[in-house]
C-alpha positions in Angstrom: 0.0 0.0 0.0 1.0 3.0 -1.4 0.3 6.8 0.9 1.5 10.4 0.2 1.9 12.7 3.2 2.4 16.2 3.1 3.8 18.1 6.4 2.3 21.1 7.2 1.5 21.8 10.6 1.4 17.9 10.8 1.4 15.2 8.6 -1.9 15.8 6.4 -2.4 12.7 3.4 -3.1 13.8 -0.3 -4.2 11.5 -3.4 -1.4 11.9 -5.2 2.8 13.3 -4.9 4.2 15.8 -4.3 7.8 17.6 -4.3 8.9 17.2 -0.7 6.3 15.0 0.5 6.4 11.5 2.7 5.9 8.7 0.4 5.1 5.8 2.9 4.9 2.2 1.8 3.4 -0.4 4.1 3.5 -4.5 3.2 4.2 -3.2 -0.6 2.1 -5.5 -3.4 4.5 -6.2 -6.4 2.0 -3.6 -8.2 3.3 -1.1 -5.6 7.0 -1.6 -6.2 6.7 -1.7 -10.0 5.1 1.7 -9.7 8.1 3.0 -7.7 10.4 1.9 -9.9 8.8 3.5 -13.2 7.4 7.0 -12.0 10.5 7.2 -9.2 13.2 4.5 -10.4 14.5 3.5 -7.0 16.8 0.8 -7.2 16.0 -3.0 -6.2 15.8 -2.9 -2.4 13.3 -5.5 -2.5 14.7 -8.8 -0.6 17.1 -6.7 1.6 13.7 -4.6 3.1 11.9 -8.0 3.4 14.4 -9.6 4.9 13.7 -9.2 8.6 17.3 -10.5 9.1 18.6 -7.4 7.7 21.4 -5.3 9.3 21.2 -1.6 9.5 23.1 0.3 7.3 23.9 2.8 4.8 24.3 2.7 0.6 24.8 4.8 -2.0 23.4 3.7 -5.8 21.8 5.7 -8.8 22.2 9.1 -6.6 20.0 7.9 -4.0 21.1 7.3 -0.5 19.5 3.7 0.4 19.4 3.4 4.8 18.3 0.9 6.5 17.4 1.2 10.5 15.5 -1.6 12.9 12.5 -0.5 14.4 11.0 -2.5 17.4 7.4 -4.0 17.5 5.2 -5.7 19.3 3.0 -8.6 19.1 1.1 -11.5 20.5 2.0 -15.4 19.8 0.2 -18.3 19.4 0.3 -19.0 23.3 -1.2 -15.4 24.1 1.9 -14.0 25.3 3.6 -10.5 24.8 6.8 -11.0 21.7 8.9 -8.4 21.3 11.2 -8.1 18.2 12.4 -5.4 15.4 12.0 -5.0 12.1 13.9 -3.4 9.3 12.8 0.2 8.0 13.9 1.1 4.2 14.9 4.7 3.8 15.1 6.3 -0.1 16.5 9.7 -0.3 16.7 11.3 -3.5 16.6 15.2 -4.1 13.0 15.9 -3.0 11.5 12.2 -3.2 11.5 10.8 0.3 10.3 6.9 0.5 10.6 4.5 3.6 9.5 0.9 2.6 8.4 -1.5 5.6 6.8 -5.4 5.3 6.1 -5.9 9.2 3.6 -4.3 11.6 5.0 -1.3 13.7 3.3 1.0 16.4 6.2 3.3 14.8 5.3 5.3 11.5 1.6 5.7 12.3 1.9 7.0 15.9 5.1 9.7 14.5 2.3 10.8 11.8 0.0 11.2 15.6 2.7 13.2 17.1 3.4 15.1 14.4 -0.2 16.3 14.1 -0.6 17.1 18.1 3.0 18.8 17.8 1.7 20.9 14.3 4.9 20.4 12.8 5.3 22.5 10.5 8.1 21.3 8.0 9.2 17.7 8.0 11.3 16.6 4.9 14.4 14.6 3.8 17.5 14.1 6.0 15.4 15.9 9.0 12.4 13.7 8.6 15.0 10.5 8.3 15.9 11.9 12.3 12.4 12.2 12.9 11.4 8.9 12.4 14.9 7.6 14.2 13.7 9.5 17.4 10.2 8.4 17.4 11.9 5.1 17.0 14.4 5.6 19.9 11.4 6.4 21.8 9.5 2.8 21.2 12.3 1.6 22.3 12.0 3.0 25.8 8.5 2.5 25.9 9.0 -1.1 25.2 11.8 -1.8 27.4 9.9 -0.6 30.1 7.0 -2.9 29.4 9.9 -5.3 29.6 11.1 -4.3 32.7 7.6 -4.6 34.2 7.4 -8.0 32.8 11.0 -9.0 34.7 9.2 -7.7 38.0 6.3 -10.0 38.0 7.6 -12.8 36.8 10.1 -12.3 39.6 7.7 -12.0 42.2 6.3 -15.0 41.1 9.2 -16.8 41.7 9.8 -15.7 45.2 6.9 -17.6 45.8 7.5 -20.8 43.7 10.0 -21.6 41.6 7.8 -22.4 38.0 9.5 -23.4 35.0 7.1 -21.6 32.7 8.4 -18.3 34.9 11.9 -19.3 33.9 11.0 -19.9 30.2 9.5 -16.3 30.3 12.3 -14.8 31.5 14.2 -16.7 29.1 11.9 -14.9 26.5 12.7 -11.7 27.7 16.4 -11.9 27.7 16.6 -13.0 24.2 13.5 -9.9 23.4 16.7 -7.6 24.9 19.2 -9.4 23.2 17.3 -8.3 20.1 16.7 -4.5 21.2 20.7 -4.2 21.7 22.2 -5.4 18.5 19.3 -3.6 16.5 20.0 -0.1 18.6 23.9 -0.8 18.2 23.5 -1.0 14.4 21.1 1.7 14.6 23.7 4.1 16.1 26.4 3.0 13.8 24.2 4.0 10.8 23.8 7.4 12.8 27.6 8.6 13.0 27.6 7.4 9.4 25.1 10.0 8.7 26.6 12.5 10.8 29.3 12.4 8.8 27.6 12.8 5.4 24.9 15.4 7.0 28.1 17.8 7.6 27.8 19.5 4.2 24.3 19.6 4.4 21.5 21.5 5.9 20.0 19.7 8.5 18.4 20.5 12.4 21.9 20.1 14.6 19.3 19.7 17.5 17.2 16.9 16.4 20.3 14.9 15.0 21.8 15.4 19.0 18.3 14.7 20.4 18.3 11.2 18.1 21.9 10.5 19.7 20.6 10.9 23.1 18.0 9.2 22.7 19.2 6.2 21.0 22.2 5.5 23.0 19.7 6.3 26.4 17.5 3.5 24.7 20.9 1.1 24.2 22.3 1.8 28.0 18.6 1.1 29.5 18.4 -2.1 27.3 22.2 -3.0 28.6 21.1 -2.5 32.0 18.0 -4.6 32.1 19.8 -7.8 30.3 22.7 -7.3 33.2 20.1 -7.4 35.4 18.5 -10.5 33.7 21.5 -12.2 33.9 22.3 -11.9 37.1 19.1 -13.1 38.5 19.1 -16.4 36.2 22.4 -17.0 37.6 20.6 -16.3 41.2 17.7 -18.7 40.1 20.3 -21.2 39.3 22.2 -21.2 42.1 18.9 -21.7 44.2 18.0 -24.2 42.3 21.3 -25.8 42.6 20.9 -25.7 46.2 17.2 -27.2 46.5 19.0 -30.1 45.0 21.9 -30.3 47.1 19.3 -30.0 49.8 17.0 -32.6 48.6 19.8 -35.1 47.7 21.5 -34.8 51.3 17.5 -36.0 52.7 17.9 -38.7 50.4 21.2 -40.2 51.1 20.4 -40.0 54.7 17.0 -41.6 54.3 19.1 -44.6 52.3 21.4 -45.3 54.7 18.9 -45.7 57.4 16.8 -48.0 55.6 19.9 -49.5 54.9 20.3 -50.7 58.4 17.4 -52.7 58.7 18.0 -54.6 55.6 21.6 -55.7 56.2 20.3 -56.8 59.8 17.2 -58.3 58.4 19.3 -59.8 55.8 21.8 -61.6 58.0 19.2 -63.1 60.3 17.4 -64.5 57.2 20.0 -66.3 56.1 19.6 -70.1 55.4 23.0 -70.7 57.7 22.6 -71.3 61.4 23.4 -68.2 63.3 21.6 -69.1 67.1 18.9 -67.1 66.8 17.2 -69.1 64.3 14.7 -70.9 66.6 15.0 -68.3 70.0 11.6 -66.8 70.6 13.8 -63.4 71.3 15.1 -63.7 67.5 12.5 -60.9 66.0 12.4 -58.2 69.2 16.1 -58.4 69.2 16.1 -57.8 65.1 13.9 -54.3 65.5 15.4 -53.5 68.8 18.9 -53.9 67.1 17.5 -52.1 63.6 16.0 -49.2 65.9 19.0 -48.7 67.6 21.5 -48.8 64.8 19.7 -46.2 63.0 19.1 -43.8 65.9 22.8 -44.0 66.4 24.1 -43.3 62.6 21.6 -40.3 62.8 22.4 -38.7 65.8 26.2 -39.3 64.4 25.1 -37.6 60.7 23.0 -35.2 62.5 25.9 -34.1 64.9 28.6 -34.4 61.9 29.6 -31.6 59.3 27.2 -33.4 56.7 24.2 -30.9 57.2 26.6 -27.5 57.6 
């Protein structure tokens, strides 16, 4: 799908384009990128913006400047839980025809176009609206790491209370969701002083690109934070769980060797060899009484010993 947006005092969308306006291309149709390529003639970008393994970076072909940045998003799975991931964003620059291509569902684009409308911004266009749409992007970011982060604290209260592997999985979830957020915002700010270097010899808003900085590596250092912080705590869940084993194991060795007692008593006196005891009507008493007292004796001695310090 195919939109034109004009900016002037917000983001207003006309029927047809425009010198300087926002071409925006959502889940194109091959319809949609023929047209592109015969009224604009952008380059093939097609498998590299579909690609949602694609790096961010920065080209150069047929005098447009081809940049690609990760955007996060948000979604549900087949289970009903929260999935966070990012996407890639195609960026076209050429003169006064400004295109960004996406295939995947974003919170992103649509609420900048909201902002921009409750801001009234009043001119948007080319290398500044590029910065724009970084920013908004850095913002997501934050909002979604703190969703994250809100996440991290109630599955953590649950496991105070009991330790539940579907808690750990989650958590598990989450860390690989950061994972995610880092290397995208880490290419996202490489891509950033590469177009701080080309921007130097062009007109541009000095304060948005430093806002975009700010904002980007505040998104990368809270991100960085929160997987520490995830990684220490599965290390902490681990070395409880370690310790509820150790735990359970030292209850079971000690219940085995007192059951052990009994048997090696019981099976000495039940041997087919005569022993004396054979035919005494003392034979059984004397077996418990002898059992009983064995084991109180190895448990005081375990119980009293370094084996439960």
């Amino acid at each position: 799908m195919i939109s034109y947006w004009k900016c002037k005092d917000g983001f207003s969308e006309i029927h047809q384009w425009k010198s300087g306006c926002w071409i925006k291309v959502s889940k194109p149709t091959a319809d949609d990128l023929a047209l592109l390529k015969e009224r604009f003639a952008v380059p093939d970008f097609t498998h590299d913006a579909k690609d949602i393994e694609e790096r961010p970076r920065v080209d150069h072909e047929d005098n447009w400047t081809l940049v690609f940045v990760r955007i996060p998003s948000k979604g549900i799975d087949e289970d009903g839980d929260t999935v966070f991931t990012t996407a890639p964003l195609a960026v076209l620059i050429r003169d006064d025809v400004f295109i960004t291509v996406n295939y995947y569902d974003t919170e992103v684009l649509d609420d900048f176009i909201r902002w921009s409308n409750q801001r009234r911004l009043y001119t948007c266009k080319g290398y500044d609206l590029l910065l724009s749409l970084m920013l908004s992007s850095s913002v997501w970011y934050l909002k979604y790491l703190k969703q994250m982060n809100g996440m991290l604290n109630v599955a953590e209260e649950r496991l105070e209370q009991k330790m539940d592997n579907d808690e750990l999985m989650r958590t598990m979830g989450i860390g690989k969701f950061l994972i995610y957020f880092i290397t995208s915002l880490k290419g996202n700010m490489t891509v950033l002083a590469r177009l701080k270097k080309r921007l130097r010899n062009t007109p541009h808003d000095e304060d948005l690109l430093e806002d975009v900085e700010i904002e980007t590596q505040q998104a990368l250092d809270t991100a960085s934070i929160y997987n520490d912080i995830l990684e220490r705590q599965q290390e902490t869940y681990s070395s409880i769980i370690g310790n509820n084993l150790n735990r359970i194991m030292k209850t079971l060795t000690v219940v085995t060797i007192l059951l052990m007692i009994p048997t090696v008593i019981a099976g000495y006196y039940g041997m087919n060899v005569p022993n004396g005891m054979e035919s005494h009507w003392l034979g059984f008493p004397l077996a418990v009484v002898l059992s009983v007292v064995l084991m109180a004796l190895v448990y005081f001695f375990i119980r009293h010993s370094k084996f439960f310090k």
